[in-house]
C-alpha positions in Angstrom: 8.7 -7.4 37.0 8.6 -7.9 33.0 11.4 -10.1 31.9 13.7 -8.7 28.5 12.6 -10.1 25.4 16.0 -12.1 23.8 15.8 -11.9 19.8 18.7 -13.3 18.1 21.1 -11.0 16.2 18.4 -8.0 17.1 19.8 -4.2 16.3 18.4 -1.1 17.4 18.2 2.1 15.5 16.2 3.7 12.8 15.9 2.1 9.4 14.6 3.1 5.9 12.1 1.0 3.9 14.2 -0.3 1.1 10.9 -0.2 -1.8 12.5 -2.6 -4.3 13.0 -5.3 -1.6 9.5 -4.5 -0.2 5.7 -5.4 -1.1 3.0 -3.8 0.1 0.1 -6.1 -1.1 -3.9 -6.3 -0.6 -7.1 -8.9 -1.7 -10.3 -8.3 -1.5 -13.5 -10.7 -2.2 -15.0 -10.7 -6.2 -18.6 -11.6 -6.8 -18.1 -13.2 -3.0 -16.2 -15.9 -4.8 -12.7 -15.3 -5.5 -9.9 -12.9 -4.1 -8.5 -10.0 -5.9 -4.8 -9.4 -5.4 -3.3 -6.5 -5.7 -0.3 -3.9 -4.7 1.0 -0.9 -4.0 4.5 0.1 -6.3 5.2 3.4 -4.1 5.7 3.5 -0.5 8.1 4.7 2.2 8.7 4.5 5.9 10.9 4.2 8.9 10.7 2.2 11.5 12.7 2.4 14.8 13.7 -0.6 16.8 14.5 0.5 20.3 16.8 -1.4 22.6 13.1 -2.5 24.7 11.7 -4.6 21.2 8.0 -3.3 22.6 8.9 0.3 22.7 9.8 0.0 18.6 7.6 1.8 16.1 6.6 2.4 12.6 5.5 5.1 10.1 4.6 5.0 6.4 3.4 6.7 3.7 1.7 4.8 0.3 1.2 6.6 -2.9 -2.6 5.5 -3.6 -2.3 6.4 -7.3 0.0 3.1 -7.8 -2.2 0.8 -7.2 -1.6 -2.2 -9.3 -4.6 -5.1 -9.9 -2.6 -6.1 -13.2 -6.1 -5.2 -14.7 -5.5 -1.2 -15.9 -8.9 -0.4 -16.0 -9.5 -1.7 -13.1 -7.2 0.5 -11.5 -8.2 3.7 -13.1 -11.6 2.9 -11.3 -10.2 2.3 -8.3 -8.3 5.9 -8.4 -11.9 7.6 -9.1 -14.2 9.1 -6.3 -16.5 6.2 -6.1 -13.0 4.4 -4.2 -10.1 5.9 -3.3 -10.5 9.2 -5.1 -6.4 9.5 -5.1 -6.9 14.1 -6.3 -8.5 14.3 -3.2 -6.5 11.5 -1.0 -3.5 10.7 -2.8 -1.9 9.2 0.1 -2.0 6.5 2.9 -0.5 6.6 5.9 0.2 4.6 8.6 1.4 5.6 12.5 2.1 3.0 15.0 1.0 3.9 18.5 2.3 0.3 20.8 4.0 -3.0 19.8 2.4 -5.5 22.6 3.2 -8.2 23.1 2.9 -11.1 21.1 4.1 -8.7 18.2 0.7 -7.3 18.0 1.4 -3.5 16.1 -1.7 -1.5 16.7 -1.1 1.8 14.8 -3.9 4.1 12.7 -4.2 3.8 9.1 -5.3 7.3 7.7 -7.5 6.6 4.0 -9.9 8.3 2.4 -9.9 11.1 4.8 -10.8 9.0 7.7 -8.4 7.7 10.2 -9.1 4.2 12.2 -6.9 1.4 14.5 -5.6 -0.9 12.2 -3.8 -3.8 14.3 -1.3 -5.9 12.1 0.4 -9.1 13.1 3.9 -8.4 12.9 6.7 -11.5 12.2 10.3 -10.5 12.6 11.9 -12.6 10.2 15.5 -11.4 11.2 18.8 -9.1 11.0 21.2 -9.5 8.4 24.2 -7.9 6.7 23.6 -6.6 2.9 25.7 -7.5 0.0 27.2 -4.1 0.4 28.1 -4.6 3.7 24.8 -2.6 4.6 22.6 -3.7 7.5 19.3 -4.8 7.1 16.2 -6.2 8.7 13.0 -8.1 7.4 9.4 -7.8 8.7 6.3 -9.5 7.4 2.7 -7.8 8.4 -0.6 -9.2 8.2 -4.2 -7.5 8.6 -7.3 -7.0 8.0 -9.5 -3.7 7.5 -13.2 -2.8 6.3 -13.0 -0.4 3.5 -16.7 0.7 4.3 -14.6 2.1 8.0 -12.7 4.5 5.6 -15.6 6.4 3.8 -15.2 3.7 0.9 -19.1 2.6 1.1 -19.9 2.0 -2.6 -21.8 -1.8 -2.9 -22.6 -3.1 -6.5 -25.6 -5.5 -5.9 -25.3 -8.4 -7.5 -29.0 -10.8 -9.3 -29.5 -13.3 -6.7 -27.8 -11.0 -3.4 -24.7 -10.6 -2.2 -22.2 -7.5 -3.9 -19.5 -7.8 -6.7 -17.0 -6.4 -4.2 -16.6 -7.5 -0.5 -15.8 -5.0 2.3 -12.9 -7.1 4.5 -9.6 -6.1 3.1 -6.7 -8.8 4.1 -3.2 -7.0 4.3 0.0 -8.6 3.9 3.4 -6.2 3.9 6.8 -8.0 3.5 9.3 -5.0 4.5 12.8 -5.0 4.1 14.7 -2.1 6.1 18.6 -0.7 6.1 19.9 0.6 9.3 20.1 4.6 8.4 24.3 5.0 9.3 23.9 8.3 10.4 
């Protein structure tokens, strides 16, 4: 027999990523020293919260050519076929498949073409009514991925070993939702 999981003020129903209270954010290891933030400006998605919490899913969609580094060339490179090559692959997706529990989200992350389980550690940080008398919820996701899963294989050898850019990607999301009032 599983016993009900109790969250406080928790609502079922289908919400809509709300973009401009939402960041979808990466880093990534420089010259195996420091860690390269950067974002993603356009995204969208719905998520579903079903009255069982562990039946609840999420889909997504990121437009790769927004990528933001706050270093323009940097991000033109990053659009090019040695990376993401955003004319061929101009979006990201993401598809839950389970919530266990734990809040573990495993879903697939289709990039590049290639499609791999991307697990993300999910914190519900709670329900609340909008200024507009809207209804809204707040998520924050954390993982990791190896860009060399997703086709992106290019290594820059650094004098002395090592590579200017690292191949562990750390994820962190902070979603905000409204309940669709359809």
């Amino acid at each position: 027999m599983t016993q009900a999981l109790e969250i406080p003020g928790y609502v079922a129903g289908t919400w809509t990523i709300d973009p401009g209270h939402s960041e979808v954010s990466f880093t990534v290891r420089h010259l195996m020293m420091t860690k390269v933030r950067g974002r993603f400006t356009r995204f969208s998605g719905q998520l579903t919260t079903a009255p069982d919490p562990l039946a609840s899913g999420v889909t997504a969609e990121i437009d790769m050519t927004s990528i933001d580094t706050n270093n323009p060339q940097r991000d033109h490179d990053l659009r090019t076929r040695d990376f993401f090559d955003t004319e061929t692959y101009p979006v990201m997706t993401y598809r839950s498949r389970s919530l266990e529990p734990g809040f573990l989200l495993l879903g697939d992350l289709t990039c590049h073409g290639v499609t791999a389980e991307v697990p993300l550690s999910l914190e519900l940080n709670g329900f609340a009514k909008g200024r507009f008398g809207d209804t809204r919820a707040a998520f924050t996701a954390t993982g990791e991925l190896s860009r060399k899963a997703f086709g992106i294989t290019i290594d820059l050898p650094m004098d002395g070993g090592g590579v200017v850019i690292g191949d562990k990607i750390g994820l962190t999301l902070e979603i905000q939702a409204v309940l669709d009032q359809r």
